[in-house]
C-alpha positions in Angstrom: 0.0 0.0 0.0 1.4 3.3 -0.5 0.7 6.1 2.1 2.4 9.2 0.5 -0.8 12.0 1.2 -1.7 11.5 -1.8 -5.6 9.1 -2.9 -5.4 6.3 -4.8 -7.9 8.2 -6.9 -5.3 10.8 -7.4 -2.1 8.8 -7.8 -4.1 7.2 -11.0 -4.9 10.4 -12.2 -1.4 11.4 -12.4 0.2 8.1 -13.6 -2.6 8.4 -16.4 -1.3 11.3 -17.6 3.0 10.1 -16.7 1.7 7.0 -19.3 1.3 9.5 -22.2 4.1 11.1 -21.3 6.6 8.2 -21.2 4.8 7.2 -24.7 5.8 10.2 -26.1 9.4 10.3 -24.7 10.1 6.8 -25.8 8.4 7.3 -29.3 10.5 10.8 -29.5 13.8 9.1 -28.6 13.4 6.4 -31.3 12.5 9.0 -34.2 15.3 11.0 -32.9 17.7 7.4 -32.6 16.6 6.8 -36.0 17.7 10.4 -37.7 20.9 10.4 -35.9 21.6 7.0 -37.9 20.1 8.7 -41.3 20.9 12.2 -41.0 22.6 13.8 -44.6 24.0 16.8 -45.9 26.4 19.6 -45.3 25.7 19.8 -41.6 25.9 15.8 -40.8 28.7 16.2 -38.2 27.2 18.8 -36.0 23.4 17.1 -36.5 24.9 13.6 -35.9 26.2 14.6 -32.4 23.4 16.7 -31.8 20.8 14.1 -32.3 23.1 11.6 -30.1 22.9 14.3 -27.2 19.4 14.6 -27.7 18.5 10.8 -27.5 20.9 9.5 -24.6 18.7 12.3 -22.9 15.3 11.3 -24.1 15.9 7.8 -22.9 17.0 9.3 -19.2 13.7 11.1 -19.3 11.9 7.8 -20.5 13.3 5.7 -17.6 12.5 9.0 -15.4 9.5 9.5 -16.6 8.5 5.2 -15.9 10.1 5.0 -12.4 7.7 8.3 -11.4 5.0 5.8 -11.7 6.4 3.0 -9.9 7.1 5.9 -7.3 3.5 6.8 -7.0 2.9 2.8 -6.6 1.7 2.2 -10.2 3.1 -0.2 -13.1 4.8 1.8 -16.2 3.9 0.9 -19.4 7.2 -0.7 -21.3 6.4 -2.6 -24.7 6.3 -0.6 -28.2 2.7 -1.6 -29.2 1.6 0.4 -25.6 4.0 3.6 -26.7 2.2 3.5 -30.0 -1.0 3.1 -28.0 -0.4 5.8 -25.8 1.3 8.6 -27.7 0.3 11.6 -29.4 3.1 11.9 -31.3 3.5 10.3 -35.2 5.8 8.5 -36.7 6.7 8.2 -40.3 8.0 4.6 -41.1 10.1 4.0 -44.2 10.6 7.6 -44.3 14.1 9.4 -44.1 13.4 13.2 -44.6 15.9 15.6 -45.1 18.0 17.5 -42.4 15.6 20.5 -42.5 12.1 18.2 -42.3 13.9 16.1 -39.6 14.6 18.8 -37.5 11.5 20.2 -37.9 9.8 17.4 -37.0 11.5 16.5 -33.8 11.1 20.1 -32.5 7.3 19.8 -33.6 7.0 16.6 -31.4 9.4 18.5 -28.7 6.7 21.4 -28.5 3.4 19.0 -28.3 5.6 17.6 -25.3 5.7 21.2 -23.7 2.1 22.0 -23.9 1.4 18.2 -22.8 3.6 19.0 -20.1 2.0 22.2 -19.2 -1.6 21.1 -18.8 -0.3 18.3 -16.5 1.8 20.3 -14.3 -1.2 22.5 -14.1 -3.4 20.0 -13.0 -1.0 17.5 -10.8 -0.4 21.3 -9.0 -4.5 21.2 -8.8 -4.7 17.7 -7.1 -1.7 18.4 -4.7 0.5 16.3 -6.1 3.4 18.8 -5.6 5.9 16.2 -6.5 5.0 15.1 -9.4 4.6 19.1 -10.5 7.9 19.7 -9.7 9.2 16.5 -11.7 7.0 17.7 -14.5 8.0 21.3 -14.1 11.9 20.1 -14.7 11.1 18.3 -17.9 9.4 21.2 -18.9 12.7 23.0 -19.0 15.0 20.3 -20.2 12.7 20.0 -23.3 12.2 24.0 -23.6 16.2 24.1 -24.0 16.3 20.9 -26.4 14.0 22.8 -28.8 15.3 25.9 -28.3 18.4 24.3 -29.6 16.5 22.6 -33.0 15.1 26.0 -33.5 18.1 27.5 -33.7 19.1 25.5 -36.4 16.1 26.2 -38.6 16.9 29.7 -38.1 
């Protein structure tokens, strides 16, 4: 049983909304796994090592993002077909794009993170759950900078 101040009712509230989230992380870090293999073109170095930063962080976040529901005393979701289940983001199979469209699209899928994050830190602020805000509120920031930084290269 977990006794952390916080109702059962409440904890499945959150983790709900944690579920998405971890979907969208894990589905972000493959696309983003799958461009640093593919990337082209006269930037290659620099977007190679960029999209390498960017996934050894995504799956931190993931595996963050899963043991803040086993925290709150709920299984994670962990096999692809859940991910593709659960997430809001899309994926284009068979598809290599070029530089350009694949940054684009990760920081399209970085910014639907934000303002997924945004309602939920609003609402787990709402149901008390302080601790999961303040996880939530961090991600916000480490994914504000990550876009910030695949903006500046469409720039």
């Amino acid at each position: 049983m977990v006794n952390i101040g916080l109702s059962a009712e409440i904890r499945s509230k959150v983790v709900d909304r944690l579920r998405y989230l971890l979907a969208n992380e894990y589905v972000l870090y493959t696309k983003t796994l799958k461009f640093h293999w593919n990337v082209k073109g006269p930037f290659f170095d620099a977007l190679h090592k960029l999209f390498n930063d960017h996934y050894e962080q995504l799956l931190i976040f993931a595996d963050d993002v899963a043991e803040r529901c086993r925290a709150l005393g709920a299984d994670s979701s962990g096999t692809l077909k859940e991910f593709l289940e659960q997430t809001t983001l899309k994926e284009h199979p068979g598809k290599n794009p070029s530089y350009e469209k694949m940054i684009a699209q990760l920081l399209a899928d970085h910014e639907t993170i934000i303002r997924q994050i945004r309602v939920d830190a609003d609402d787990t602020q709402e149901w008390g759950d302080m601790g999961t805000n303040n996880f939530l509120l961090n991600m916000l920031e480490k994914h504000e900078k990550m876009a910030w930084m695949l903006r500046a290269h469409l720039e």
